[in-house]
C-alpha angles and dihedrals in degrees: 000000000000089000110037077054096055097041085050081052097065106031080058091050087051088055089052097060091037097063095032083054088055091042097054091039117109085182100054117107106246091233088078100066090078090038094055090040091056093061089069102059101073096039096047090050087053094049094046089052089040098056085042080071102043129080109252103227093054111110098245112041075061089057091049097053097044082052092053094047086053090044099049084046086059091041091055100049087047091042090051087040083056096054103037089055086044076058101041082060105059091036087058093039094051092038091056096053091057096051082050095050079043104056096050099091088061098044086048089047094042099060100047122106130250108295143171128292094255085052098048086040098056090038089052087054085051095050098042092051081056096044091059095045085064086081092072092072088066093080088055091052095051090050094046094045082053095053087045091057096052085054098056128173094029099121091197089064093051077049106057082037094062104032089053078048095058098041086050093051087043098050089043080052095056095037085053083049104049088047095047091056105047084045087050092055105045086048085049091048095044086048085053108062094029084062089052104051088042085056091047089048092054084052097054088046095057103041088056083059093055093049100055108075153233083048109184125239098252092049083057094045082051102053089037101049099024123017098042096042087058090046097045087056095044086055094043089051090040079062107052094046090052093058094039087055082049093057115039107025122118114183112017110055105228107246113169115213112223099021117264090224085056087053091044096054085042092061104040094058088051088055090044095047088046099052094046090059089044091054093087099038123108134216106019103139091050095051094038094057088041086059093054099037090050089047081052097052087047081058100050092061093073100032129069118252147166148234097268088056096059084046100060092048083060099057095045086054093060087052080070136094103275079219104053109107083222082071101064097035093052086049089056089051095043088051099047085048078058102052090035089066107038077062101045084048092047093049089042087052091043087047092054089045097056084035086056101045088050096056088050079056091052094038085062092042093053094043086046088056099036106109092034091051097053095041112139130239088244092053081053091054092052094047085059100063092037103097076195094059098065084077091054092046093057100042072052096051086048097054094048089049092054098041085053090050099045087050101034099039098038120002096053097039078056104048089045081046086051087046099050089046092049093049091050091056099042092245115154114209122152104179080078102057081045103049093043088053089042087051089044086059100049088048086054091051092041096053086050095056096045091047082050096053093040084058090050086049087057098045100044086053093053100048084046083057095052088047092052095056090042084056087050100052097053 
């Protein structure tokens, strides 16, 4: 009897590692959980009948109890593992074939020919309506990812998990695309022919002008250097865009509206109408770069800029006519830029040299203060106890007081000075921003280590009074 018990022992025991080896393997094949499982059954019924005919104190009826409790144990967390996985399966299974009953409007979608706007319109709200019931598989894949993770470490399960995941996130991605490119493509046609009524409507615009007389010489100048220009490249690019949609559309067939070839013959009679009237106009070239050089000087007045400039303004003025009145306007302005910016320079020059004689200020100040400013809490200990040292503290105190008001009350009143005066003239310059914080900090610095010194005075006076009454004492 000994020995049938403790050969049901270890084969229980076996049976043991066995299932706890199964139980904590990623690799295992979840199958094998019921298998495993099954191997319990004869030899714990065996066990259970055997222990009914044992007495309950021998030694080992008490090894092979404890062996069955730790067997069932095993048994129940194979037997939930079973049944979890049993469950994982139907959950993936079911939860596949939603993404696939999902999926069909876009596959559907996907495969159809160019078509017209309405077509691709009604098709993008579809598709839309889909997109959005996707979500719903977020509530299977919550409830996969928690079965998966019951049945850690299962590495199958992580697996299904990931790769339905993936499908999920693929399928949301190609949904997104589809729908941002047929999204892409009704906002590009609606450009489109937006582009190209605006464009008629210009046209139109244009060709009324030239129909009313008499039409003045700038207004032709205008259309002719800068409204047509404009015009010609919006239909060019009108165009071009027209034959690359052609071209490369899938799902909204390129229709112009109006045609491109009614705006073409449009604007080449209004080309045609408006070089025939500047034939017998003088002067155009001469007023029209009178125009360009006088919006650049404008410019000028809010912008840097430097002595070659100026000089090549002046060389295109010479390139005028010596009696256009532009001429001598735009030689007054070139000439006040000139003389605007000898001055800024010669601020911006004044303002480094002060900047600089106040940091050799502050360079003395600072190598005065050094050591001062680096003693250590330990020196200050000993000059405590030194009678001789009052006299130093206070040629210390001294200095720190001189060093605050010679920053506080001059240096810094005449870097913020340096900074108003930078910011008047619209210098930038940021060495001075940086030197006046860099200055706040040392005075800082400078008012903690006198109020520091000024604390060591008062102690050190009042542990030389105790010593004088000491003295007196003995």
């Amino acid at each position: 009897m000994h020995e049938d018990c403790n050969h049901l022992c270890d084969k229980l025991n076996a049976l043991i590692k066995e299932g706890e080896e199964v139980l904590n393997d990623a690799e295992a094949f979840p199958t094998i959980y019921t298998t495993t499982l099954d191997a319990f059954v004869s030899p714990l019924e065996v066990a259970t009948e055997m222990l009914k005919t044992m007495p309950e104190n021998e030694d080992v009826a008490i090894r092979l109890n404890e062996t069955v409790k730790n067997a069932k144990i095993v048994q129940a967390n194979l037997s939930h593992h079973a049944n979890l996985w049993s469950q994982f399966v139907v959950e993936r299974d079911n939860a596949t074939d939603q993404l696939e009953t999902k999926r069909k409007p876009l596959d559907e979608i996907g495969n159809k020919q160019i078509r017209s706007y309405e077509q691709v319109a009604d098709d993008l709200d579809k598709l839309k309506k889909a997109a959005e019931e996707l979500n719903d598989l977020r509530d299977l894949m919550i409830k996969l990812q928690s079965i998966s993770e019951q049945l850690d470490p299962l590495e199958a399960a992580y697996a299904d998990v990931r790769f339905y995941d993936v499908d999920v996130e693929q399928t949301q991605q190609q949904y997104e695309n589809l729908i941002s490119s047929m999204n892409s493509e009704l906002q590009d046609e609606n450009i489109l022919n937006e582009s190209a009524q605006q464009l008629s409507r210009e046209l139109e615009y244009l060709n009324s002008k030239l129909s009313v007389k008499p039409i003045i010489r700038e207004q032709l100048e205008e259309m002719l250097n800068h409204q047509l220009p404009p015009l010609q490249a919006q239909l060019q690019s009108l165009q071009t865009e027209d034959d690359k949609t052609k071209r490369t559309r899938k799902h909204v067939d390129r229709v112009s509206q109006p045609a491109i070839e009614t705006l073409t013959e449009q604007l080449n009679h209004i080309c045609l109408l408006v070089k025939q009237q500047l034939d017998n106009l003088a002067k155009a070239e001469s007023q029209e770069k009178a125009m360009i050089m006088r919006m650049e000087l404008e410019k000028l007045q809010t912008e840097p800029y430097d002595e070659e400039i100026l000089m090549k303004f002046e060389e295109q003025l010479q390139q005028l006519d010596a009696e256009d009145e532009n001429m001598q306007t735009l030689t007054v302005e070139v000439e006040k830029l000139r003389a605007n910016k000898i001055e800024r320079d010669a601020i911006e020059k004044e303002i480094k040299i002060k900047l600089a004689e106040l940091l050799n200020r502050m360079n003395v100040i600072r190598t005065n203060l050094s050591s001062m400013m680096e003693e250590e809490e330990s020196e200050k200990g000993e000059t405590t106890k030194d009678k001789r040292a009052l006299p130093e503290i206070d040629e210390q105190i001294n200095a720190f007081e001189s060093a605050l008001n010679e920053t506080v009350g001059e240096i810094l009143p005449s870097m913020n000075e340096l900074i108003s005066r930078s910011h008047q003239e619209s210098i930038n310059l940021p060495s001075l921003q940086f030197e006046l914080e860099n200055t706040q900090k040392f005075v800082e610095k400078c008012k903690k280590k006198l109020d520091e010194k000024l604390a060591e005075k008062e102690q050190m006076r009042i542990m030389q009074s105790e010593l004088a009454k000491l003295e007196e004492k003995i």
